[in-house]
Z-matrix of the N, CA and C atoms (Angstrom, degrees):
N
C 1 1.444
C 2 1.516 1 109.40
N 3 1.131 2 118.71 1 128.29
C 4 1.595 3 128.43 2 162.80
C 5 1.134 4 106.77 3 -69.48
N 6 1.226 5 119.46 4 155.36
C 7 1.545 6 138.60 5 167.09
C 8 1.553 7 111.23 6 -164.71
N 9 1.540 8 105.59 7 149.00
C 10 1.377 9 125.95 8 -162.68
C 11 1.447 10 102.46 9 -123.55
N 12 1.919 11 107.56 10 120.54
C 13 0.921 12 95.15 11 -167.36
C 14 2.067 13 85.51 12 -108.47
N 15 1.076 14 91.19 13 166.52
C 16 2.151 15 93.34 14 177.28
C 17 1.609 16 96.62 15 -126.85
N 18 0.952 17 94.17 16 142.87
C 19 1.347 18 101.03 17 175.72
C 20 1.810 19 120.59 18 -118.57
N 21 1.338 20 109.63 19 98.55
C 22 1.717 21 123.79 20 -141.39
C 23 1.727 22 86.42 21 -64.26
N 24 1.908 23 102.61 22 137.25
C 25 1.353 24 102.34 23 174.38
C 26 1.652 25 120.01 24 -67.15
N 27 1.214 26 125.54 25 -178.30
C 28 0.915 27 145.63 26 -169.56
C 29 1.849 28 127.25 27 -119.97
N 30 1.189 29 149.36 28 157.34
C 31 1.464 30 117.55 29 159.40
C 32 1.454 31 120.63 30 -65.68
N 33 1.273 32 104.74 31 -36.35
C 34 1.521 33 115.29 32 162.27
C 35 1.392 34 122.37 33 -36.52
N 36 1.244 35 128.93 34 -54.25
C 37 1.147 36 151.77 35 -166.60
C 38 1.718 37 110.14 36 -84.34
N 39 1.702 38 99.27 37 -46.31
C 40 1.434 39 97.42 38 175.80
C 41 2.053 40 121.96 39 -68.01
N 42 1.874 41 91.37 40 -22.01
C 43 1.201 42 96.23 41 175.75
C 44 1.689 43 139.22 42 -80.43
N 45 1.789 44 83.26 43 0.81
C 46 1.870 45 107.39 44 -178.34
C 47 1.192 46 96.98 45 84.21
N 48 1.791 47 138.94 46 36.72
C 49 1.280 48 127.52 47 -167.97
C 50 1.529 49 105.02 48 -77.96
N 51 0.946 50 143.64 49 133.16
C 52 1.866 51 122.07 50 178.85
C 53 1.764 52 102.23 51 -91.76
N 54 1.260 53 109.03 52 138.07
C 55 1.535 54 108.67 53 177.95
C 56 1.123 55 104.22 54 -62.64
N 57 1.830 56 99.26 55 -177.10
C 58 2.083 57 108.26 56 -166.80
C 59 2.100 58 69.44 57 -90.40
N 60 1.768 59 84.89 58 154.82
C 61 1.320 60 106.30 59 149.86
C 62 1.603 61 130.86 60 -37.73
N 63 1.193 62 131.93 61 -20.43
C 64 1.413 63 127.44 62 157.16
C 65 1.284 64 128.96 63 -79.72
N 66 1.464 65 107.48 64 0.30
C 67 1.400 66 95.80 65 -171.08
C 68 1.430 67 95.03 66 -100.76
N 69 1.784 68 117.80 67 -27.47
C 70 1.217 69 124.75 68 162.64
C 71 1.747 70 129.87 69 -18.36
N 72 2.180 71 82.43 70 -67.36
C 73 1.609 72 107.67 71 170.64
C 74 1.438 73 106.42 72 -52.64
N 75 1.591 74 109.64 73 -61.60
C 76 1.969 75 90.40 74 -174.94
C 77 1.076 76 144.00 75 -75.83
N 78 1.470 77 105.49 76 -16.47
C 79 1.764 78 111.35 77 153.47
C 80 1.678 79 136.57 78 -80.97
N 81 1.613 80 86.50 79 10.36
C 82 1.940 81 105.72 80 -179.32
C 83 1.498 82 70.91 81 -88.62
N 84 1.484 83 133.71 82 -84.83
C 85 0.788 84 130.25 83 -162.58
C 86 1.817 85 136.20 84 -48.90
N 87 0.867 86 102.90 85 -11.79
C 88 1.756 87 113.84 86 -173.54
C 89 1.564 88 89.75 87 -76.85
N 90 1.827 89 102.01 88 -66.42
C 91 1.582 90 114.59 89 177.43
C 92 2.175 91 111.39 90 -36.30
N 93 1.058 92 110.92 91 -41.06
C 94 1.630 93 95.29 92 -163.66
C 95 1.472 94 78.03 93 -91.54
N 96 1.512 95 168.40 94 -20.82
C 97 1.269 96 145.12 95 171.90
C 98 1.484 97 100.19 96 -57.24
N 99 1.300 98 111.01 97 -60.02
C 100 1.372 99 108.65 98 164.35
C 101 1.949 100 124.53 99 -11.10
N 102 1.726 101 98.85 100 -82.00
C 103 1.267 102 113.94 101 -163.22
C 104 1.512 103 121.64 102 -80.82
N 105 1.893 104 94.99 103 2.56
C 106 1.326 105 106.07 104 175.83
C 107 1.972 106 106.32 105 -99.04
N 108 1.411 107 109.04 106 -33.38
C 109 1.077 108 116.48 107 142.65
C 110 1.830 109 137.40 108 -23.27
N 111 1.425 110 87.01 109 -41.11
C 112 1.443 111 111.30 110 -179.42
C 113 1.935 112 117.93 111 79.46
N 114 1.009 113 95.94 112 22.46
C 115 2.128 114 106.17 113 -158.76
C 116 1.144 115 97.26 114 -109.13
N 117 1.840 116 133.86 115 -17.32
C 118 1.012 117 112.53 116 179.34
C 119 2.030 118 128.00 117 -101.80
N 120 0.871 119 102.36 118 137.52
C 121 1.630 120 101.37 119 -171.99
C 122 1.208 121 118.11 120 -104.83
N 123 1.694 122 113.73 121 -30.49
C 124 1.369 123 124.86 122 157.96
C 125 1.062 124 144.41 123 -161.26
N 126 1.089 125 151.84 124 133.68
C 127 1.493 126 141.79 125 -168.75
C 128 1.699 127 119.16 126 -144.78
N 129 1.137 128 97.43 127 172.72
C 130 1.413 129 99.49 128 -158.91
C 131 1.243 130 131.58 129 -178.72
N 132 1.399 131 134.24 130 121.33
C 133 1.731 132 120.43 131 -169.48
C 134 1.771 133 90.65 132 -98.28
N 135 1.723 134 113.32 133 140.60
C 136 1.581 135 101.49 134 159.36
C 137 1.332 136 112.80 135 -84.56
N 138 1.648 137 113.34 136 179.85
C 139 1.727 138 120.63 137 146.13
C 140 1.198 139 121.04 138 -48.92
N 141 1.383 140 129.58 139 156.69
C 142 1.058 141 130.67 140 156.67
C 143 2.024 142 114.30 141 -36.58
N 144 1.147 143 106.55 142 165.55
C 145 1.866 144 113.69 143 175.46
C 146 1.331 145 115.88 144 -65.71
N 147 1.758 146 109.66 145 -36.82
C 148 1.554 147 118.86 146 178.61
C 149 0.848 148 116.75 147 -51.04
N 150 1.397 149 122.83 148 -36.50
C 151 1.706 150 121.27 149 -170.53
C 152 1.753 151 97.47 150 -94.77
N 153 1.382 152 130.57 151 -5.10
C 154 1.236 153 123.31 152 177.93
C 155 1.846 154 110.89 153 -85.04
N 156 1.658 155 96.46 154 -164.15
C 157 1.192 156 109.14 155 -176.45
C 158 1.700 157 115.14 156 -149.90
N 159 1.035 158 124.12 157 130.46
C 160 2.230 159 122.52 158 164.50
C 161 1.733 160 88.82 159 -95.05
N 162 1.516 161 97.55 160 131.36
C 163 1.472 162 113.26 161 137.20
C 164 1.616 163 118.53 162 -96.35
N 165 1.360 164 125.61 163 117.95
C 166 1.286 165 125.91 164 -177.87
C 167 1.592 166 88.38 165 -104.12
N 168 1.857 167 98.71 166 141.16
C 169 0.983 168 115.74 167 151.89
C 170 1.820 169 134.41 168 -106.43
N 171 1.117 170 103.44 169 143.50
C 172 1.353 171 117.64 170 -177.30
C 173 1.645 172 119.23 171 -148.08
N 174 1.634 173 99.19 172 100.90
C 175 1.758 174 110.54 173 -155.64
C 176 1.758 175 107.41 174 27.81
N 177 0.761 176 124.47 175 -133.64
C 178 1.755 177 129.48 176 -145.79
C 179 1.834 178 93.26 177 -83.58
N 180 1.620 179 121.28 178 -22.99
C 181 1.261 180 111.20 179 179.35
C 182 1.383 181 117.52 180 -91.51
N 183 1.648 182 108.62 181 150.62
C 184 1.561 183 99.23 182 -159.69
C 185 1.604 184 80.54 183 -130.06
N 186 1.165 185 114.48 184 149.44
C 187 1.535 186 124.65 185 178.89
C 188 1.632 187 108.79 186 -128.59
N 189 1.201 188 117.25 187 126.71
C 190 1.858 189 119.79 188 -179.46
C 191 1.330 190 97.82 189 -108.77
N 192 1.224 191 116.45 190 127.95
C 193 1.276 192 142.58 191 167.96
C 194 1.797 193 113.97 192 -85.94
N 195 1.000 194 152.15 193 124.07
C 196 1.337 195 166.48 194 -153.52
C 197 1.718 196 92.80 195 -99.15
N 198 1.760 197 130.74 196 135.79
C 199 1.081 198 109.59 197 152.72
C 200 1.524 199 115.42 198 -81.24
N 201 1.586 200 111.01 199 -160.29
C 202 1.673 201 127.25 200 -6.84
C 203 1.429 202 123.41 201 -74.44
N 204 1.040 203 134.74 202 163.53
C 205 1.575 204 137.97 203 178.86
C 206 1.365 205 115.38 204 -99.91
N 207 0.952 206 104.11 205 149.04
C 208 1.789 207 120.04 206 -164.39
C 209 1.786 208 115.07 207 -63.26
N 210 1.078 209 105.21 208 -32.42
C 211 1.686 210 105.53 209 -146.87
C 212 2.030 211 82.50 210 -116.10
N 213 0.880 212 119.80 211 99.41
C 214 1.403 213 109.80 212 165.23
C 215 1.058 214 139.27 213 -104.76
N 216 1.580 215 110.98 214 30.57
C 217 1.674 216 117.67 215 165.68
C 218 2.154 217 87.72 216 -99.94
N 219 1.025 218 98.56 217 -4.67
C 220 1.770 219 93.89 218 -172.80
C 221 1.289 220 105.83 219 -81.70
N 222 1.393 221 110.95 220 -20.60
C 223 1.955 222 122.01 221 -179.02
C 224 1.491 223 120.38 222 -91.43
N 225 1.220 224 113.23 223 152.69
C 226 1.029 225 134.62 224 -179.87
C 227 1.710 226 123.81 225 -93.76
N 228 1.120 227 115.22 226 119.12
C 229 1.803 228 126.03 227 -167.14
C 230 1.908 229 103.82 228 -90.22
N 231 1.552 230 104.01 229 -42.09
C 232 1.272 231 80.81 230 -171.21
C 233 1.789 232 85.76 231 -174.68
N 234 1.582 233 128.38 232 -165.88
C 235 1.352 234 113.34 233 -169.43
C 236 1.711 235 89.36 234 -174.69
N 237 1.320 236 108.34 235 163.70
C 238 1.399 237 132.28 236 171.84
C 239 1.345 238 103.10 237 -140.69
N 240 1.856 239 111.01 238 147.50
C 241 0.928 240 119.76 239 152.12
C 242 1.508 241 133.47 240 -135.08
N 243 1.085 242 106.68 241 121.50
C 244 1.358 243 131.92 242 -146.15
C 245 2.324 244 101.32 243 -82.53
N 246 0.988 245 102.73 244 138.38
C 247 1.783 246 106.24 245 146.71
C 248 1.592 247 107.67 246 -120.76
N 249 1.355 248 89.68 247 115.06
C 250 1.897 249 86.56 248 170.58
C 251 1.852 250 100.05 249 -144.23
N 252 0.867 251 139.01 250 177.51
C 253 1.272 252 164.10 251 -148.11
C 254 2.250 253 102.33 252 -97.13
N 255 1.241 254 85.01 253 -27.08
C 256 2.027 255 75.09 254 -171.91
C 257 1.822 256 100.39 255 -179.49
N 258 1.276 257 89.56 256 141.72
C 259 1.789 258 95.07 257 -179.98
C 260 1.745 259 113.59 258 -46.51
N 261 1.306 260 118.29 259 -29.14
C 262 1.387 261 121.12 260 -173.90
C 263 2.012 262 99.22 261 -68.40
N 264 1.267 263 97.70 262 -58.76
C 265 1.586 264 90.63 263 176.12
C 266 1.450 265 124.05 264 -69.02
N 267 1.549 266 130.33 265 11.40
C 268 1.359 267 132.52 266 137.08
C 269 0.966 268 119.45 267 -56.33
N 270 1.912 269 110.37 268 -62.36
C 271 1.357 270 116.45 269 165.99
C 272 1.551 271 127.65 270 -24.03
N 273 1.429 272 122.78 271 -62.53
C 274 0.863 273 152.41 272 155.91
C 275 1.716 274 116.54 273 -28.52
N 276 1.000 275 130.92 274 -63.42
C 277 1.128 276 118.25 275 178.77
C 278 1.954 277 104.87 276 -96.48
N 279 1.325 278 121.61 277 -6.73
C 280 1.587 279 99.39 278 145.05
C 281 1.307 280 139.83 279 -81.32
N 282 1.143 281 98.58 280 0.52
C 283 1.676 282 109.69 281 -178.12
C 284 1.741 283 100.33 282 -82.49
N 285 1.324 284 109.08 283 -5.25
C 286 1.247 285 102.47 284 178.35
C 287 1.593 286 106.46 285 -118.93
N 288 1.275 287 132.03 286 30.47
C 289 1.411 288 151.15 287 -173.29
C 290 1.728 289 95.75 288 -63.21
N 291 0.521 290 151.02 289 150.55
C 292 1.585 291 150.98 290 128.51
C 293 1.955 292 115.68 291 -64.04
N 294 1.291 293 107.59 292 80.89
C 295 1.274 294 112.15 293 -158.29
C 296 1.882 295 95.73 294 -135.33
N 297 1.290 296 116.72 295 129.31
C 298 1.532 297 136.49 296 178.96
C 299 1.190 298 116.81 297 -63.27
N 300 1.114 299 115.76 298 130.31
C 301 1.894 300 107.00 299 177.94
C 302 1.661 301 108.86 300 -48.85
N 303 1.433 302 90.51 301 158.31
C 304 1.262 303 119.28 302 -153.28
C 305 1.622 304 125.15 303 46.16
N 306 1.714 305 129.83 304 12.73
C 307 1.335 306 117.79 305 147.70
C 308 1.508 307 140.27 306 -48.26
N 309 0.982 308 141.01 307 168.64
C 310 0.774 309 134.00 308 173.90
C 311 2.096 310 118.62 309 -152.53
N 312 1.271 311 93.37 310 151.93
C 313 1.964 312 95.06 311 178.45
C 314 1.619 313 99.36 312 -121.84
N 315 1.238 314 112.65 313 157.80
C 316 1.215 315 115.15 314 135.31
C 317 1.443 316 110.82 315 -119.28
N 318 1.292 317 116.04 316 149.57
C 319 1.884 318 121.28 317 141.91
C 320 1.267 319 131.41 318 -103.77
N 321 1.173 320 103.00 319 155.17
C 322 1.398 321 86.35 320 -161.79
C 323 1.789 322 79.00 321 -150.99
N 324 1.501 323 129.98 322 156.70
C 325 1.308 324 141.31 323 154.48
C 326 0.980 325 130.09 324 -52.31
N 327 1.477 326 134.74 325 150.85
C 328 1.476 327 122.89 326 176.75
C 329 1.186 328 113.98 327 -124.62
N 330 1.504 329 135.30 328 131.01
C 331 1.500 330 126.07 329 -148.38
C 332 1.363 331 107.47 330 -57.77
N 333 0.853 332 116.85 331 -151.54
C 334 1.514 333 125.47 332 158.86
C 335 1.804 334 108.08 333 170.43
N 336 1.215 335 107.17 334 143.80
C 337 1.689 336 99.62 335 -153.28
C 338 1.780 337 118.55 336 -65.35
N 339 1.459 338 119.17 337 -18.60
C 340 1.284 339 110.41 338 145.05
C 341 1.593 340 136.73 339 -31.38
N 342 1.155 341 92.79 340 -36.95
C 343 1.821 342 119.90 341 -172.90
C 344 1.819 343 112.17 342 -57.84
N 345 1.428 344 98.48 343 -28.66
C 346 1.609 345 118.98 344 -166.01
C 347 1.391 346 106.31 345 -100.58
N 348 1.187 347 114.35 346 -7.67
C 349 1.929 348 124.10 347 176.24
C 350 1.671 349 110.66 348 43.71
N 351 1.485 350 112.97 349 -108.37
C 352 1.347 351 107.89 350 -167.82
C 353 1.371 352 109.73 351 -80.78
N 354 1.517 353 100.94 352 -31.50
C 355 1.717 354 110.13 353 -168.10
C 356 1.876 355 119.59 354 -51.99
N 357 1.198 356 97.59 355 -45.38
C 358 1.117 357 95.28 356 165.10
C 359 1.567 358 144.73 357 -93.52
N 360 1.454 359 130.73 358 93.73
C 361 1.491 360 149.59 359 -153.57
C 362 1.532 361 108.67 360 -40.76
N 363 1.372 362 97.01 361 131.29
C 364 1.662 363 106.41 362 -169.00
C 365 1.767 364 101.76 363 -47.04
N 366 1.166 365 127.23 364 -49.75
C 367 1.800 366 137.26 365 -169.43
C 368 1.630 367 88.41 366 -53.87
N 369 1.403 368 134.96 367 -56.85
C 370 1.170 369 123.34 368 -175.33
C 371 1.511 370 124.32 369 -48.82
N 372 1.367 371 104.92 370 -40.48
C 373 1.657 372 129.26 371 -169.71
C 374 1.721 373 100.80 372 -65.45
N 375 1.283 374 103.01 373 -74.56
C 376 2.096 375 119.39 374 156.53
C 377 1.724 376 96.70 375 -7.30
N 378 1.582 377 110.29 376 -69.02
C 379 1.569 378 112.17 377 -144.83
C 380 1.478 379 89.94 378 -93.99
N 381 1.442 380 135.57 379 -35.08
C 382 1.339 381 107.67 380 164.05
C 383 1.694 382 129.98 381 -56.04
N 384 1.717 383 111.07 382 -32.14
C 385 1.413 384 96.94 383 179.46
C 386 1.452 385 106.45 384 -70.21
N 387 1.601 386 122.82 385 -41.86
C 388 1.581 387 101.64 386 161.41
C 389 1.532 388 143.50 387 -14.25
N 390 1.111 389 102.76 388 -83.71
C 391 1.542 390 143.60 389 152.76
C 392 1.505 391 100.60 390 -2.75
N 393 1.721 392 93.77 391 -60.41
C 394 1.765 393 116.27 392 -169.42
C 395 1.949 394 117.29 393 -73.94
N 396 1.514 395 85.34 394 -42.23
C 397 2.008 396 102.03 395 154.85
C 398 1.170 397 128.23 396 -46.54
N 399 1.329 398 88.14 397 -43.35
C 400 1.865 399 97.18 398 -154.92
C 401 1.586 400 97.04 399 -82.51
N 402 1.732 401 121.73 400 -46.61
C 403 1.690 402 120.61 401 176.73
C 404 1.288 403 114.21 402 -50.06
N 405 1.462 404 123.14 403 -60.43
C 406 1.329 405 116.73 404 153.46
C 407 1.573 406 142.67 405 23.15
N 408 1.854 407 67.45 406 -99.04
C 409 1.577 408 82.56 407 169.82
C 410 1.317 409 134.20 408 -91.02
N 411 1.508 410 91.82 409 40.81
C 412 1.605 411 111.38 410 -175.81
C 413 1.359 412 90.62 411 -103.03
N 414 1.129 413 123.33 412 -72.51
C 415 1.259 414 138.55 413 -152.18
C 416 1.729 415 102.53 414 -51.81
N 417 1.399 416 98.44 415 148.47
C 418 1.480 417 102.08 416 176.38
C 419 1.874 418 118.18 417 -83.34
């Protein structure tokens, strides 16, 4: 099972603050327990929101909003994505995050087209594992 963990921004974070050099060292390190583990698939800190963007949709009109965004326990700093066996063993290896008081994660699952049973049509299922081949073997 995949799972996505987010890692909720911060003001720090929203302000482009860069952490001290140790936190560098212990989240280099959390990450290769991780990938030696073999569970991790991806990870990643973003930019701050300011430099981002929302496209809202509304029928055929799409409106882009410019950051930064207002509410920043509602944003997202950065994310992992995990393969592990069950939401408890996500749990499990974020509880060992190297993360500052008052951070915060969520996890959360990531579908996967089994997940959708009948609803979703076998031809769809076919062209998503494609889809899923073909990025792959894009990537370097």
């Amino acid at each position: 099972m995949r799972y996505m963990v987010l890692v909720k921004a911060t003001a720090e974070s929203e302000a482009g603050t860069m952490p001290e050099p140790e936190v560098f060292e212990e989240m280099n390190t959390f990450n290769e327990e991780l990938v030696k583990a073999g569970v991790l698939l991806a990870g990643e800190g973003l930019h701050p929101s300011s430099q981002g963007a929302r496209v809202r949709f509304d029928g055929k009109e799409r409106t882009v909003t410019d950051g930064p965004f207002a509410e920043t326990k509602e944003l997202i700093a950065g994310f992992w994505i995990l393969d592990v066996k069950s939401k408890e063993e996500a749990i499990e290896w974020m509880r060992r995050a190297p993360m500052r008081d008052g951070e915060e994660l969520e996890i959360r699952r990531v579908y996967e087209a089994e997940d959708f049973g009948d609803a979703l049509p076998e031809h769809i299922k076919e062209f998503e594992a494609e889809l899923r081949a073909k990025s792959s073997a894009q990537r370097p």
